[in-house]
C-alpha positions as CSV (number, residue, x, y, z in Angstrom):
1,X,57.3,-30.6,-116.6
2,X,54.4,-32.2,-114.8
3,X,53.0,-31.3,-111.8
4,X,54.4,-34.9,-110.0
5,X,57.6,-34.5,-112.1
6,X,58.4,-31.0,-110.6
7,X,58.9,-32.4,-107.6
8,X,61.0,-35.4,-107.6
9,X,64.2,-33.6,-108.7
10,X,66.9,-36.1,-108.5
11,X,68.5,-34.3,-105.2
12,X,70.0,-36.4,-102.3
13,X,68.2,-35.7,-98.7
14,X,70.3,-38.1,-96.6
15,X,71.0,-34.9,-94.4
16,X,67.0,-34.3,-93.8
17,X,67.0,-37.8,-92.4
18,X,69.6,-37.3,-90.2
19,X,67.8,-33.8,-89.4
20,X,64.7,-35.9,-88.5
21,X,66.8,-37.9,-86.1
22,X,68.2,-34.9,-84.3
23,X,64.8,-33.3,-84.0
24,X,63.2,-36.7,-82.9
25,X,65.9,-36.4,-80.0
26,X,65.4,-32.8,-79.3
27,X,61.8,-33.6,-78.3
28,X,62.8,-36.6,-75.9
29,X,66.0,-34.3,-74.5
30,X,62.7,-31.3,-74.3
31,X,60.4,-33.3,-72.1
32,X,63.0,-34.3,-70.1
33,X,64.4,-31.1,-68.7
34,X,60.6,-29.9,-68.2
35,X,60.9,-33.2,-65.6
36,X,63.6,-31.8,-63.9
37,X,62.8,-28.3,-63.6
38,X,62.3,-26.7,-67.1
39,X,59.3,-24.3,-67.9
40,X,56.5,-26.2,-70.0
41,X,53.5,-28.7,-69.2
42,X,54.3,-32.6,-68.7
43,X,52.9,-35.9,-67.0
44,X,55.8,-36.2,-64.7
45,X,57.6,-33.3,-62.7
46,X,60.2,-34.2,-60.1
47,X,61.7,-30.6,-59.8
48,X,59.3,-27.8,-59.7
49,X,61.1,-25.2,-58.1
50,X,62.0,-22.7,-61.3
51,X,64.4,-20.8,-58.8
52,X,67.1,-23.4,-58.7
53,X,70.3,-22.5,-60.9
54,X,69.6,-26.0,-63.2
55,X,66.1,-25.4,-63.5
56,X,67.1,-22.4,-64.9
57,X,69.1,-23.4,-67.8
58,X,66.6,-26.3,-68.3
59,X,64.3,-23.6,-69.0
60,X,66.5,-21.5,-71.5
61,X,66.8,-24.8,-73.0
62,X,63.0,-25.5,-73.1
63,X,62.4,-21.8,-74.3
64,X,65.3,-22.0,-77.4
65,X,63.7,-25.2,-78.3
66,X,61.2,-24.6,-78.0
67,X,61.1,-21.5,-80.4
68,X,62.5,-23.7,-83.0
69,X,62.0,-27.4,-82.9
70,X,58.8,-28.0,-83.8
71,X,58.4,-24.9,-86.3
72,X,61.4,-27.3,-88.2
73,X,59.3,-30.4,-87.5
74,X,56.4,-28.3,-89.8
75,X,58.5,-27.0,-92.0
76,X,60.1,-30.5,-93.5
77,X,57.0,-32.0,-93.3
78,X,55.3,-29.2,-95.5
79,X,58.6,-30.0,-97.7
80,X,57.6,-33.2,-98.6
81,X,53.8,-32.6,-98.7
82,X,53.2,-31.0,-102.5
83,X,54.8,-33.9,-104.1
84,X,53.6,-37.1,-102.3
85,X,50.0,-35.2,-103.3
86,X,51.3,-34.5,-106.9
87,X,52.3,-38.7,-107.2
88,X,49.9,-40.1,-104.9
89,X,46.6,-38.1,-106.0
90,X,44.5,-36.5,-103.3
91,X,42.4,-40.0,-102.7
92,X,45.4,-42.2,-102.1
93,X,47.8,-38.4,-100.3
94,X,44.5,-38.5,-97.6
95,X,44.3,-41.9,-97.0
96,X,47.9,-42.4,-96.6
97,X,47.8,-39.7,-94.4
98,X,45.0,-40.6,-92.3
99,X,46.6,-43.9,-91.7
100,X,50.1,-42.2,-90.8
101,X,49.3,-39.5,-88.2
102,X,45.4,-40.4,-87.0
103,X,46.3,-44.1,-86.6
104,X,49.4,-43.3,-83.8
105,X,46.9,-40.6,-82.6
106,X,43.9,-42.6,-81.8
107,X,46.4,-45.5,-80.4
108,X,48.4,-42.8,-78.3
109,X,45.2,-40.6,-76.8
110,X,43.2,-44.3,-75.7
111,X,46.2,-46.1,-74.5
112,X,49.5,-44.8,-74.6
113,X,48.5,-41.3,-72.8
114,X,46.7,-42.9,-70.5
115,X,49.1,-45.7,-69.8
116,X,51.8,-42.4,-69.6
117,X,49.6,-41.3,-66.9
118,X,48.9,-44.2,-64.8
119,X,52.9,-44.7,-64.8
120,X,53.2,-41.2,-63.6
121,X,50.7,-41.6,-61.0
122,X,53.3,-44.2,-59.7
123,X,55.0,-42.0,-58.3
124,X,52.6,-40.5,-56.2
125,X,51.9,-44.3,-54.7
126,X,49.0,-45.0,-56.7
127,X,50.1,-48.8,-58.3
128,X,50.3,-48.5,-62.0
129,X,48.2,-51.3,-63.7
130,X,44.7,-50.4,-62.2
131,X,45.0,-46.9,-62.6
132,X,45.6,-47.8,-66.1
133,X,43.1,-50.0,-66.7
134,X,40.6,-47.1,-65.0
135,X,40.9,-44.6,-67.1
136,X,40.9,-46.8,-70.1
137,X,37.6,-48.3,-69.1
138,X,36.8,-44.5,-69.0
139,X,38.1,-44.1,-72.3
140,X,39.8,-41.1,-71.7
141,X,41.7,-39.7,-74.4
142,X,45.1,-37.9,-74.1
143,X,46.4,-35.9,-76.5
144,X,50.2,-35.3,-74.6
145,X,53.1,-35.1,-77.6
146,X,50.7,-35.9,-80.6
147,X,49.2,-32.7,-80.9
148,X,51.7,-32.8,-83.6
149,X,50.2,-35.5,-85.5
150,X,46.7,-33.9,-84.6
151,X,48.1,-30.2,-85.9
152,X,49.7,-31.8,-89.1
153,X,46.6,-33.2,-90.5
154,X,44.4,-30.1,-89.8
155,X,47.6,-28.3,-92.3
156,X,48.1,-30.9,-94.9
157,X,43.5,-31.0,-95.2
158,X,44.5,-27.2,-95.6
159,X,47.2,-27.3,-98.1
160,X,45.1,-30.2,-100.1
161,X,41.9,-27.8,-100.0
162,X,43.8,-25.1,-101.4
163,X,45.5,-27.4,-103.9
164,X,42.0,-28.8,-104.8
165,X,40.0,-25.7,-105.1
166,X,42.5,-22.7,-105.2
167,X,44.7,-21.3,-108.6
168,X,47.3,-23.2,-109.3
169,X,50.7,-21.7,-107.6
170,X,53.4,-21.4,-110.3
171,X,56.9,-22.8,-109.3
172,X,59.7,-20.8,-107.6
173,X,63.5,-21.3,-108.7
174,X,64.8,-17.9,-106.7
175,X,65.0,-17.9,-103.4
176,X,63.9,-15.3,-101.1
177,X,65.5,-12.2,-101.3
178,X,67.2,-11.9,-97.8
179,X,64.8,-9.0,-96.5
180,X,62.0,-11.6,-96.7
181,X,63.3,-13.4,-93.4
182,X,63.4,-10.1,-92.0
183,X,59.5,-9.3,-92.5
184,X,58.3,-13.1,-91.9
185,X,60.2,-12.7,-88.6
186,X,58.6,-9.7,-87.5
187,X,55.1,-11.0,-89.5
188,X,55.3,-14.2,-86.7
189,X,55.8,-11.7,-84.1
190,X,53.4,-9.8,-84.3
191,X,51.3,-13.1,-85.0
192,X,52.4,-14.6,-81.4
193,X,51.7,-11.1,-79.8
194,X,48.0,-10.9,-80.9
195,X,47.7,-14.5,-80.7
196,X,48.6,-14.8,-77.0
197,X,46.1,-11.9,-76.0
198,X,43.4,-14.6,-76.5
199,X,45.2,-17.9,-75.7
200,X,47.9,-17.1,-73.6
201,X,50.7,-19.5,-74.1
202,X,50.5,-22.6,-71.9
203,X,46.3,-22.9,-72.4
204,X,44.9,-25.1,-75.4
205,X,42.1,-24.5,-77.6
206,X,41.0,-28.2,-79.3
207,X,44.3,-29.4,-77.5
208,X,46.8,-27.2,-79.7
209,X,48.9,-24.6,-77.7
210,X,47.9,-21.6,-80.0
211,X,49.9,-19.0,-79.0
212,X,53.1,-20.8,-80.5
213,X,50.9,-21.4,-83.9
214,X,52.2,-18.3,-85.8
215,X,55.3,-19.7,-86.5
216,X,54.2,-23.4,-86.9
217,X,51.5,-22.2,-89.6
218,X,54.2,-20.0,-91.7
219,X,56.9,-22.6,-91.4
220,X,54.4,-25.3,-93.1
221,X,52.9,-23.4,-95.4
222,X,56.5,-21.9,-96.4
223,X,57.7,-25.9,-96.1
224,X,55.1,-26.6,-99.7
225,X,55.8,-23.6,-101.4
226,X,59.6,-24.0,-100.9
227,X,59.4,-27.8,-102.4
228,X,59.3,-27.2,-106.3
229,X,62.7,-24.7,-105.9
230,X,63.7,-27.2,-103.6
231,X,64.6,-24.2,-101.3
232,X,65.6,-25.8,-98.5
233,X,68.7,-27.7,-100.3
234,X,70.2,-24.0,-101.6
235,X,69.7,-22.0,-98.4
236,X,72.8,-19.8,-99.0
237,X,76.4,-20.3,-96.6
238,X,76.5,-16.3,-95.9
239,X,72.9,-16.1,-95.4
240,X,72.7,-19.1,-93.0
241,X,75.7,-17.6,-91.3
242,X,74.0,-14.7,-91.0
243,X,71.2,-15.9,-89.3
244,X,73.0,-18.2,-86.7
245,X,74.6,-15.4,-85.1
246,X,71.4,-13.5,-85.1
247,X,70.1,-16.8,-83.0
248,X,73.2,-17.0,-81.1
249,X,73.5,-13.5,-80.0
250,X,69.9,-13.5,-79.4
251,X,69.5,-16.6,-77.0
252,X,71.3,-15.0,-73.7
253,X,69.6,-11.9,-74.2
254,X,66.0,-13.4,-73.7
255,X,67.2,-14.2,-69.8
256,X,69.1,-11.1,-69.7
257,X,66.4,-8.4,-70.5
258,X,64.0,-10.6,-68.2
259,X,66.3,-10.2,-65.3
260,X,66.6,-6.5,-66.2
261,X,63.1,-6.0,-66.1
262,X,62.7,-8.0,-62.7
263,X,65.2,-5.8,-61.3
264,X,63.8,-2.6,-62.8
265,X,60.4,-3.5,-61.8
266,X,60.6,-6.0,-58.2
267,X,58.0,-8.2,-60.1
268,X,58.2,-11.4,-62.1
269,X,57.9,-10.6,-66.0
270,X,55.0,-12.2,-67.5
271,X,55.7,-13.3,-70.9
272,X,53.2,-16.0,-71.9
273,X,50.2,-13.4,-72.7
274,X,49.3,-9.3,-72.1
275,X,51.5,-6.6,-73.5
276,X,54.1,-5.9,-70.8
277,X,57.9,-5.3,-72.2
278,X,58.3,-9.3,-71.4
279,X,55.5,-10.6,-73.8
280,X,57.1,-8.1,-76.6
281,X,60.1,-9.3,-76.1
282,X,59.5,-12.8,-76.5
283,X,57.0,-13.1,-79.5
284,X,59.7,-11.0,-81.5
285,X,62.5,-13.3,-79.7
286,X,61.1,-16.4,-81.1
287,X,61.6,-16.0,-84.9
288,X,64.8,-14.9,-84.6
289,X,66.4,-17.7,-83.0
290,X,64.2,-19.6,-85.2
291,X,65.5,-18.7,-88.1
292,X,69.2,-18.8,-87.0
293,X,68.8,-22.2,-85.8
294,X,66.4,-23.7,-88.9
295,X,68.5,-22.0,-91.3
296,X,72.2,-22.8,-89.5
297,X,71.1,-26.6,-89.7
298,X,69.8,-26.7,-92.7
299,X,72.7,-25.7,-94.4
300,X,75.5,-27.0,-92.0
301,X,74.1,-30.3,-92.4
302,X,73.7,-30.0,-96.1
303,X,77.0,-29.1,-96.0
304,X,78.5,-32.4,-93.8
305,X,76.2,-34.7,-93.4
306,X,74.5,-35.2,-97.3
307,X,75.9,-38.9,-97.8
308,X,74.3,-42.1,-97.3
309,X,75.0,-44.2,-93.8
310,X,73.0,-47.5,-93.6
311,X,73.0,-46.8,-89.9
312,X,71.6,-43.0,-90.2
313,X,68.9,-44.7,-92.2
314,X,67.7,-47.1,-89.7
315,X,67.6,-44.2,-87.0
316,X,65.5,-42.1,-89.5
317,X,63.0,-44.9,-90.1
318,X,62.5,-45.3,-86.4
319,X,62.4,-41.5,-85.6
320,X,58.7,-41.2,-85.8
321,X,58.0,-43.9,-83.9
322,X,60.5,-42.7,-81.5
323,X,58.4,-39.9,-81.5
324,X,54.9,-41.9,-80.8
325,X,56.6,-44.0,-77.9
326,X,58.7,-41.4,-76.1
327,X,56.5,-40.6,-73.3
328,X,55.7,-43.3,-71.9
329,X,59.8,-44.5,-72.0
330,X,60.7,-41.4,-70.3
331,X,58.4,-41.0,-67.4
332,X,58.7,-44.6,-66.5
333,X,62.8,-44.4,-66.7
334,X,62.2,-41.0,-65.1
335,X,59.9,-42.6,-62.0
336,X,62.0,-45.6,-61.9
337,X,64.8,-43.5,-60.9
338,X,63.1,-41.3,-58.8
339,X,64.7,-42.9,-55.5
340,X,68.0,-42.0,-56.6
341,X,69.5,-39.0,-54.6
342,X,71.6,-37.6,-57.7
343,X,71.7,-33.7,-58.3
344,X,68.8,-32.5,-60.9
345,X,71.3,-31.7,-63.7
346,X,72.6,-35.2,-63.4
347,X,69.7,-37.2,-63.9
348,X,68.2,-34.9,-66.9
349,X,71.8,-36.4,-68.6
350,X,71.0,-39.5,-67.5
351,X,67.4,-40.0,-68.2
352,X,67.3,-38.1,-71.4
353,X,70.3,-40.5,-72.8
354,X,68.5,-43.7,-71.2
355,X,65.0,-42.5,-73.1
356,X,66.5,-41.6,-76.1
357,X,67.9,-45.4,-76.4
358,X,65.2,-46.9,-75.2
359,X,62.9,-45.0,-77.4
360,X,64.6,-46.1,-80.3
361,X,64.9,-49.1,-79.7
362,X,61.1,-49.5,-78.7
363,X,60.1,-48.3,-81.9
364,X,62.8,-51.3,-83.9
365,X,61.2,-53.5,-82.0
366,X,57.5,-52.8,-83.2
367,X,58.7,-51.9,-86.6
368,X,59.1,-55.5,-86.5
369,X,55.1,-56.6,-86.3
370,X,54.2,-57.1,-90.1
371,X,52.4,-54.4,-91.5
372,X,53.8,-51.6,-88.3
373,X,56.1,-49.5,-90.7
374,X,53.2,-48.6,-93.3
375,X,52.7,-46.5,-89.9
376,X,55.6,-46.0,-87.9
């Protein structure tokens, strides 16, 4: 079998598509609850006080996304990697590339970012349209939500480096043996730990949040070796179930042990960097909900969703560029409804539905231009 033909097993994938989607919406649903009270960095906070009872759940919902969302983003677009390089040859893989991800990132960072900006600047009275047009005649670049695209390039110039210049990696039919997820779990761990002594989580080096990179680097990495075996089409039932109650039994005790310690101690528990109980607790906490979680929908969806749906399709297509436009839909929905006097809680729901849509449907739209979906 040849290097392309290894790859292009004839296996349906409808349900990573739909996967795509759900992740796509996990992001917009993400930046939303940091608006209205969740833990994380955003352009537009209305609720800052982390003491009220919704910000609270908005923050266990920030931090179990947060330990797996993105990791999944990686590992499905390591997946695919080996074999568009195997078809397209590296020339053609880079290029492609390079017009996929730097394209959005260069149009996001110049004018979308700023533009995200200037709208969330709104609501502090300052009118929308110069402010925009002042920091693009300063040409400020924001990075905001495509660190991702930013990230992925810097792992598929790794993966084609090694491809390029490194032995060739013979192809894996067996999957790993289940102690495997039990070491790479406590391998990322211990990853996070060291990494967060020298970029504590919540600071950027070269605009990447580091600290959460131990997991995004093994789930990529794991993504292009897992593609010839096609892995993650034959992730066994009892193993998956396995691991989704590890996740779900490990979720409530992440704000359990943190109130413990609060109690035990009178102090708040610092968990983003040093190596208090809190900062243990939460590098090792991380993998194993992501694994539950990555592995649960994996399967589940293989499982249900693995048939073709004209309509699934058309989300899928405009996921990414969901993905690209997001931020500037939701803090101007977000701002726009600022005036209205509804409970926190209620206006995440609210907003996160109406930016989802709108999202969506901003990216169909552009699809639209000629030539837009060679990028989007």
């Amino acid at each position: 079998m040849s290097p392309a033909e290894q790859y292009t097993v004839a296996t349906r994938s409808d349900f990573i598509d739909r996967l795509r989607v759900l992740l796509t919406v996990l992001v917009i649903v993400h930046h939303c609850a940091i608006t209205y009270g969740g833990s994380g960095g955003w352009f537009y906070r209305e609720v800052s006080d982390a003491s009220l009872p919704g910000s609270m759940l908005l923050t266990l919902l920030c931090a179990v996304d947060q330990a797996f969302f993105m990791g999944m983003f990686f590992l499905l677009a390591g997946y695919f990697t080996p074999g568009a390089l195997a078809r397209k040859g590296p020339m053609r893989f880079m290029s492609e590339r390079g017009l996929r991800l730097g394209l959005p990132l260069l149009v996001f960072g110049f004018v979308l970012g700023p533009l995200t900006e200037a709208l969330a600047g709104q609501a502090r009275g300052e009118p929308w349209l110069p402010h925009w047009g002042a920091l693009l005649a300063q040409g400020r670049f924001v990075l905001g939500p495509l660190w991702f695209a930013w990230a992925l390039l810097l792992f598929t110039l790794l993966w084609l480096l090694r491809q390029q210049f490194g032995p060739p990696l013979r192809a894996r039919e067996a999957l790993p043996a289940p102690r495997s997820w039990w070491l790479s779990a406590l391998a990322v761990g211990v990853a996070a730990l060291l990494l967060r002594q020298a970029v504590p989580v919540g600071q950027e080096r070269l605009g990447l949040q580091l600290g959460y990179f131990a997991s995004y680097v093994l789930l990529f990495f794991l993504g292009c070796l897992a593609a010839p075996g096609r892995w993650l089409e034959r992730i066994p039932a009892e193993q998956a179930r396995r691991w989704r109650r590890i996740a779900l039994l490990a979720i409530p005790l992440l704000p359990a042990a943190l109130l413990a310690l609060r109690a035990l101690t009178g102090q708040p528990q610092q968990t983003a960097t040093g190596w208090a109980p809190a900062a243990w607790l939460y590098a090792f906490w991380e993998p194993l909900v992501a694994w539950g979680l990555i592995a649960g929908l994996l399967q589940g969806f293989q499982q249900r969703f693995n048939t073709p749906s004209p309509r699934w399709q058309r989300w899928s297509a405009q996921a990414y560029g969901a993905f690209v436009l997001h931020a500037p839909v939701l803090v101007l929905v977000a701002v726009l409804l600022a005036p209205w006097g509804a409970p926190p809680l209620l206006k995440f729901l609210c907003v996160a539905s109406m930016a989802t849509v709108l999202s969506f449907l901003a990216a169909r739209v552009l699809r639209a231009v000629p030539g837009v979906n060679r990028v989007l």
